[in-house]
ZAMARGU-4260 file (C-alpha; in steps of 0.2 Angstrom, whole numbers, plus 5000, padded with zeros to 4 digits):
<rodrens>
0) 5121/5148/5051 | 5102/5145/5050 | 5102/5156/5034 | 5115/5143/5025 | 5106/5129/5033
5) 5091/5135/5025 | 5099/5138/5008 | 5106/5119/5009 | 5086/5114/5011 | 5080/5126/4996
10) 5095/5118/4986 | 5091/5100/4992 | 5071/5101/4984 | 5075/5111/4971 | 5083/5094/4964
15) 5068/5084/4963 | 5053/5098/4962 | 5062/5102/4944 | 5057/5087/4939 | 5047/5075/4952
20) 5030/5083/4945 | 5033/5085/4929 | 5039/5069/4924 | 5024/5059/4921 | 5022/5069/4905
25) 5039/5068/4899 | 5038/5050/4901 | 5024/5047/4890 | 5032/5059/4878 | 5045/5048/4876
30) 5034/5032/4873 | 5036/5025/4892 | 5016/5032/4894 | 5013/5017/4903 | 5028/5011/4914
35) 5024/5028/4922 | 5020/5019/4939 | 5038/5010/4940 | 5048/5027/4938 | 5036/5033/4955
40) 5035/5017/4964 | 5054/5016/4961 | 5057/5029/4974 | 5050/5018/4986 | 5059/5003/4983
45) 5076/5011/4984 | 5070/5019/5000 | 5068/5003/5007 | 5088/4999/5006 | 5099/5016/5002
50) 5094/5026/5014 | 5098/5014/5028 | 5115/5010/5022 | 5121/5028/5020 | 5115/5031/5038
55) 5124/5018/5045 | 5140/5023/5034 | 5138/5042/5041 | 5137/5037/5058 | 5151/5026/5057
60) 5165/5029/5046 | 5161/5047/5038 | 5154/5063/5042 | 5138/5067/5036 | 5142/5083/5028
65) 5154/5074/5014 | 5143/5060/5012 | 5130/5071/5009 | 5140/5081/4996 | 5147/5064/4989
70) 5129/5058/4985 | 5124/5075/4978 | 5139/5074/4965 | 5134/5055/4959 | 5116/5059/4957
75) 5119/5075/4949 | 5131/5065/4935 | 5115/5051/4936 | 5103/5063/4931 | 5114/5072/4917
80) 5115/5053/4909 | 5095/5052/4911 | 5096/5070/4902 | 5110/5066/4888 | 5098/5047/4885
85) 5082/5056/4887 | 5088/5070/4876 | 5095/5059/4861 | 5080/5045/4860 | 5065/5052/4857
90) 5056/5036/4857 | 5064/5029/4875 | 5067/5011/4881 | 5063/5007/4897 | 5076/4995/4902
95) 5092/5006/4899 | 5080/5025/4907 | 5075/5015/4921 | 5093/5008/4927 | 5099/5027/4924
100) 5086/5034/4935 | 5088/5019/4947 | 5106/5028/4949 | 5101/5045/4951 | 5086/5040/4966
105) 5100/5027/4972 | 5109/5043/4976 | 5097/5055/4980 | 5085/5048/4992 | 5100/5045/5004
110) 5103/5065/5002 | 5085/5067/5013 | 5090/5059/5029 | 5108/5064/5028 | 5101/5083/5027
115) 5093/5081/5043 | 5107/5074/5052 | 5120/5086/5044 | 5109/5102/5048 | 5107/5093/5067
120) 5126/5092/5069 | 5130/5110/5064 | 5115/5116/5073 | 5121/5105/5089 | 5140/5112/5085
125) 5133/5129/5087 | 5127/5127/5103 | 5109/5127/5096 | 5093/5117/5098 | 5087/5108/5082
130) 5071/5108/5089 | 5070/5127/5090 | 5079/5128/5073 | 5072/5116/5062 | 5055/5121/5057
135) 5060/5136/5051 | 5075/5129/5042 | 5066/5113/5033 | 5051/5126/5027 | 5063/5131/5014
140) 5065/5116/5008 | 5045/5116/5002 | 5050/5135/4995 | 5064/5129/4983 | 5052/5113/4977
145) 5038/5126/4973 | 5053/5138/4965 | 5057/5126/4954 | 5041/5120/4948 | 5037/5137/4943
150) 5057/5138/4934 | 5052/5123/4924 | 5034/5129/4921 | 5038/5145/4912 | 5056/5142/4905
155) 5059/5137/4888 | 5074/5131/4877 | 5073/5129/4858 | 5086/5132/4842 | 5095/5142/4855
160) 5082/5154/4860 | 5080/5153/4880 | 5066/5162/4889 | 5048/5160/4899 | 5030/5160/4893
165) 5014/5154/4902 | 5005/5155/4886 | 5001/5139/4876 | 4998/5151/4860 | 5017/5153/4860
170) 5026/5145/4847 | 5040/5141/4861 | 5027/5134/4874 | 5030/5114/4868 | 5046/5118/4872
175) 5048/5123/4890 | 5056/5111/4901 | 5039/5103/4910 | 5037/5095/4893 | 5054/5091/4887
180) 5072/5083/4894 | 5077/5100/4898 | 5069/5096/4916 | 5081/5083/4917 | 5097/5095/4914
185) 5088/5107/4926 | 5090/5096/4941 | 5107/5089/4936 | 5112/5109/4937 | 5104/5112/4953
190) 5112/5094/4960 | 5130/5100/4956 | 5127/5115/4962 | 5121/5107/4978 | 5134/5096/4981
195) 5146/5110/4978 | 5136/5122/4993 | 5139/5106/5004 | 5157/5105/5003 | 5158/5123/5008
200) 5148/5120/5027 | 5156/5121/5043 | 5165/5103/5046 | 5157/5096/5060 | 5164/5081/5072
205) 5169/5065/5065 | 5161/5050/5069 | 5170/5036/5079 | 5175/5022/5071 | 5174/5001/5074
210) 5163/4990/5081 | 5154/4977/5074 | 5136/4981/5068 | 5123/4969/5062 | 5112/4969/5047
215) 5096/4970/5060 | 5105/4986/5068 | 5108/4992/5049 | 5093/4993/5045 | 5083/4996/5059
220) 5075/4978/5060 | 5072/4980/5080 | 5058/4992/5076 | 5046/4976/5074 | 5047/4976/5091
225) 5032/4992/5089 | 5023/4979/5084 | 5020/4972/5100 | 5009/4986/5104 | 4991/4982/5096
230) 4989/5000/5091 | 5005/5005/5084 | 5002/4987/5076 | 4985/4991/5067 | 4992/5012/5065
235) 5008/5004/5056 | 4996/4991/5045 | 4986/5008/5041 | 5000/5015/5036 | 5003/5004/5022
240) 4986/5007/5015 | 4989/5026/5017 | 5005/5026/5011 | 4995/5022/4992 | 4989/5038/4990
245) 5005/5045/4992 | 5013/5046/4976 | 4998/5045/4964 | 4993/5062/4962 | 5015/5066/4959
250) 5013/5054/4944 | 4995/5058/4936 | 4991/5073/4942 | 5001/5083/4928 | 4996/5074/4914
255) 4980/5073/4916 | 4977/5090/4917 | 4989/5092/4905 | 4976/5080/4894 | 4964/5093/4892
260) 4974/5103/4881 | 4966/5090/4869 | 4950/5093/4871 | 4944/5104/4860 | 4934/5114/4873
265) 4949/5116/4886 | 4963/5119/4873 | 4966/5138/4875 | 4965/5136/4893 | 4979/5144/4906
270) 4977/5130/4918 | 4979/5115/4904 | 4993/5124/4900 | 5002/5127/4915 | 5001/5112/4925
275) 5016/5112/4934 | 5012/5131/4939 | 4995/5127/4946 | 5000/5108/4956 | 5013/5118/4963
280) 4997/5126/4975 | 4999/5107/4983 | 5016/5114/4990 | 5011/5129/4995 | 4996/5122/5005
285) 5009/5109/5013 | 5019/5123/5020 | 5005/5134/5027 | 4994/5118/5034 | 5010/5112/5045
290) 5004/5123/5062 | 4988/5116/5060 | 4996/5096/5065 | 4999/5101/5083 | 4982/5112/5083
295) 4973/5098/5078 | 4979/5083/5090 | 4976/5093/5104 | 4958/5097/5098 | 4952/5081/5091
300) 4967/5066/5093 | 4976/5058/5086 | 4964/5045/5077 | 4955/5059/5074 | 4967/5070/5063
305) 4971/5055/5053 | 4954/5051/5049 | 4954/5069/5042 | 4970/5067/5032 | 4960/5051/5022
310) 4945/5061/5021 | 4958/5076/5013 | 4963/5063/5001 | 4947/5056/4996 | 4943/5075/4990
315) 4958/5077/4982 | 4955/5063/4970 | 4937/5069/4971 | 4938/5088/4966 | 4953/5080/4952
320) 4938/5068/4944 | 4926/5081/4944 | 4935/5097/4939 | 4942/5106/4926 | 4953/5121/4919
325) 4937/5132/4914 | 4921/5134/4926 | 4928/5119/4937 | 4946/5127/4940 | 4940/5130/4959
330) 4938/5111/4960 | 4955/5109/4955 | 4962/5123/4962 | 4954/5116/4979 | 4960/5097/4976
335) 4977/5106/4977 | 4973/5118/4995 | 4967/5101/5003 | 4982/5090/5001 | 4993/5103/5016
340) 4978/5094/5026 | 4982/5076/5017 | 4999/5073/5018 | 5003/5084/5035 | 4990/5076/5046
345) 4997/5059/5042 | 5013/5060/5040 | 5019/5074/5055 | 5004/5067/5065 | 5011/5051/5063
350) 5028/5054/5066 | 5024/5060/5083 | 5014/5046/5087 | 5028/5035/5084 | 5039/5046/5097
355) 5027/5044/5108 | 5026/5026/5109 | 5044/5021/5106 | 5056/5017/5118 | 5072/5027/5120
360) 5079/5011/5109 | 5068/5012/5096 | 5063/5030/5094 | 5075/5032/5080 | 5071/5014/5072
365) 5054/5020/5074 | 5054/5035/5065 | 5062/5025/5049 | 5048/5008/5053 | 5035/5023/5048
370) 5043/5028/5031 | 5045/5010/5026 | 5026/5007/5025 | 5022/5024/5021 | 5033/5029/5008
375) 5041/5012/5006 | 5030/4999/5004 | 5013/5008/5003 | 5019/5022/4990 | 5027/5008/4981
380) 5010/4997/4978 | 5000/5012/4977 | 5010/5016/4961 | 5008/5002/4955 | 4991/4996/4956
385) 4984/5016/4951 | 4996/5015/4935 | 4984/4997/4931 | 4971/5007/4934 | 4974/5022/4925
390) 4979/5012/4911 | 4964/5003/4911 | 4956/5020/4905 | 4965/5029/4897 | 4981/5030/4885
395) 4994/5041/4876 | 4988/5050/4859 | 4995/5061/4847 | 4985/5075/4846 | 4987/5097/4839
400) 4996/5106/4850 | 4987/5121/4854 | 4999/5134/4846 | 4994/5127/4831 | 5012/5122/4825
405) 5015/5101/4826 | 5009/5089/4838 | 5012/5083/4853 | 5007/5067/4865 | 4995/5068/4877
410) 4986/5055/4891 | 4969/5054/4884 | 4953/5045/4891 | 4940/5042/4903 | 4951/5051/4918
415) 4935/5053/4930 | 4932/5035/4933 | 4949/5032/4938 | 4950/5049/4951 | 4933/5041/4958
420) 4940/5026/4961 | 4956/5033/4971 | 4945/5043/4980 | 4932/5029/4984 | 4947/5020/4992
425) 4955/5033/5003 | 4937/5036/5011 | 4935/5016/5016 | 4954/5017/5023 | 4946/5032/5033
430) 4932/5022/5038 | 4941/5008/5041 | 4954/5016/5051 | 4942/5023/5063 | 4934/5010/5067
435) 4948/4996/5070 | 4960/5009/5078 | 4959/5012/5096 | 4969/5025/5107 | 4982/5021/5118
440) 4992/5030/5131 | 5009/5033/5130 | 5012/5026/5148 | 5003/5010/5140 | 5017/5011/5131
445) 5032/5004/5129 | 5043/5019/5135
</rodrens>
């Protein structure tokens, strides 16, 4: 059973890592260079109402397994449409790709909860301990995103012609499905095929039905009672400003290293070629950095590790400024080692600092209060503000290709100054953080 369960997660982040990374350049293909931030800050604002609404159905009137299943299906036929649009406009309009994609995240984001609660049921039904289980069951959910990073990386699809190259001397390399709609169609594939391994595991017990549940139960509104407690008060409120650096990195990173395949200098390089390939290092470093969380809180706190998560994200955005794919590949190649330490040590840390301080009626609230600032409203201005900024510097040009055969757009301009900027900010959160924040007990607490 842990070997489906494990299959089902593989499956689950194979949808979005054929796409998630890679999109920032296929929307600047397509002449929506600088609605970019949108598209990312969108996953957070559907975050803030889908997911809540799908859990109260599967706790209430469904079982987890089919609604799971269900929303595979509809995002799967949401992310075909973005591909059939996508792949028939070669000049996109925003309104019309954006509703579509709304669809598809509408769906989706639902599926990553109900996962967790599906693979806790059949666990539970088996007579086993999702906390024994889980760890090694959820780490292949990280394998199948880096899978199919490297799938859309290397596979390309033109005139009929399907096959892989890493070289950007390849007459096929524009064509591979990091730059084009073919991504699109890739996830579509791997979402129906998702929803159809759903259907096929073990039925579990269905939930009970009636009773009358408010919108404050819904949607977990009783968690503002955390903020009673000053520091799960100032942590939430640091949240928010953490939760920023998020997604930036998912929506510029790519094509900003894929912008140096326009300068002259940089154009034959493997690494400016074979962007998806070498951010997939982020994923790897996420997996192997996750024993370090529990490591690290015992050794230096709580405060402490999340300090060291903002310091991991000021060097990100640092070594991304500075580096490049010829004699400064090690910076880049390190910008991607350090984010295991930049999203792990806030995001599990934080996680268990909200089970610690939570009551046993607010544990769960809790849990979902932390990934509506994060994720939710942090990632969500994050976006927004870093596409300004980006913007501000640099914008989409047409330029050779470096096979030598047509041209193709790229995200030109000054990308250090904004990189410095990111990284500026995450190291005065930091500073910030560990000056306002002040430890308390659990027993201080409101369990």
């Amino acid at each position: 059973m842990k070997g489906r369960l494990s299959l089902l997660y593989f499956l689950q982040f194979a949808v979005w890592g054929c796409y998630l990374s890679c999109f920032g350049q296929l929307l600047g293909a397509g002449g929506l260079g600088k609605d970019i931030q949108w598209f990312y800050a969108a996953v957070g604002i559907v975050s803030l109402v889908t997911p809540a609404l799908m859990g109260h159905f599967a706790d209430r009137f469904v079982t987890s397994r089919h609604l799971l299943g269900a929303c595979h299906l509809a995002a799967a036929l949401a992310m075909t449409a973005a591909w059939v649009y996508a792949s028939s406009h070669p000049r996109m309009e925003f309104g019309w790709f954006f509703i579509i994609y709304l669809c598809f995240l509408a769906f989706y984001m639902p599926t990553l909860a109900l996962a967790n609660t599906t693979t806790f049921a059949i666990l539970k039904s088996h007579g086993q301990q999702p906390v024994d289980h889980f760890p090694t069951i959820r780490i292949w959910g990280t394998i199948g995103f880096v899978v199919a990073m490297w799938f859309v990386n290397c596979a390309y699809y033109h005139e009929g012609n399907f096959g892989f190259t890493l070289s950007e001397s390849s007459p096929a390399s524009p064509f591979r499905f990091q730059y084009t709609s073919m991504q699109l169609l890739a996830s579509a594939a791997v979402g129906f095929l998702t929803a159809l391994y759903t259907f096929s595991l073990p039925a579990v017990k269905a939930p009970v039905k009636g009773g009358k549940t408010s919108l404050a139960d819904i949607f977990g509104l009783k968690a503002f009672l955390l903020f009673r407690i000053k520091p799960v008060r100032i942590f939430l409120i640091f949240a928010v400003f953490t939760g920023v650096c998020l997604q930036i990195s998912n929506g510029f990173a790519i094509p900003y290293i894929n912008h140096f395949m326009g300068l002259e200098e940089y154009a034959g390089s493997l690494a400016a070629g074979n962007a998806t390939l070498l951010f997939s290092l982020s994923q790897i470093s996420e997996a192997a950095c996750i024993l370090l969380v529990g490591v690290a809180m015992k050794r230096i706190g709580f405060k402490w590790v999340i300090f060291a998560a903002l310091a991991a994200w000021c060097l990100r955005f640092l070594f991304l400024g500075i580096g490049n794919p010829a004699d400064g590949l090690w910076l880049l190649v390190l910008s991607m080692l350090v984010y295991g330490i930049a999203f792990n040590f806030f995001n599990i840390s934080g996680h268990i600092y909200m089970e610690q301080m939570s009551d046993k009626e607010t544990k769960g609230f809790g849990q979902g209060l932390l990934m509506m600032m994060s994720n939710g409203i942090g990632a969500t201005a994050g976006m927004i503000a870093a596409g300004a900024v980006v913007n501000n510097y640099c914008e989409w040009e047409m330029v050779p290709a470096p096979s030598g055969e047509g041209m193709m757009r790229l995200f030109m301009g000054d990308w250090t100054v904004p990189w410095l900027i990111f990284s500026a900010y995450a190291l005065a959160v930091g500073i910030l953080f560990a000056f306002f924040f002040r430890q308390k007990r659990q027993s201080e607490g409101m369990g």
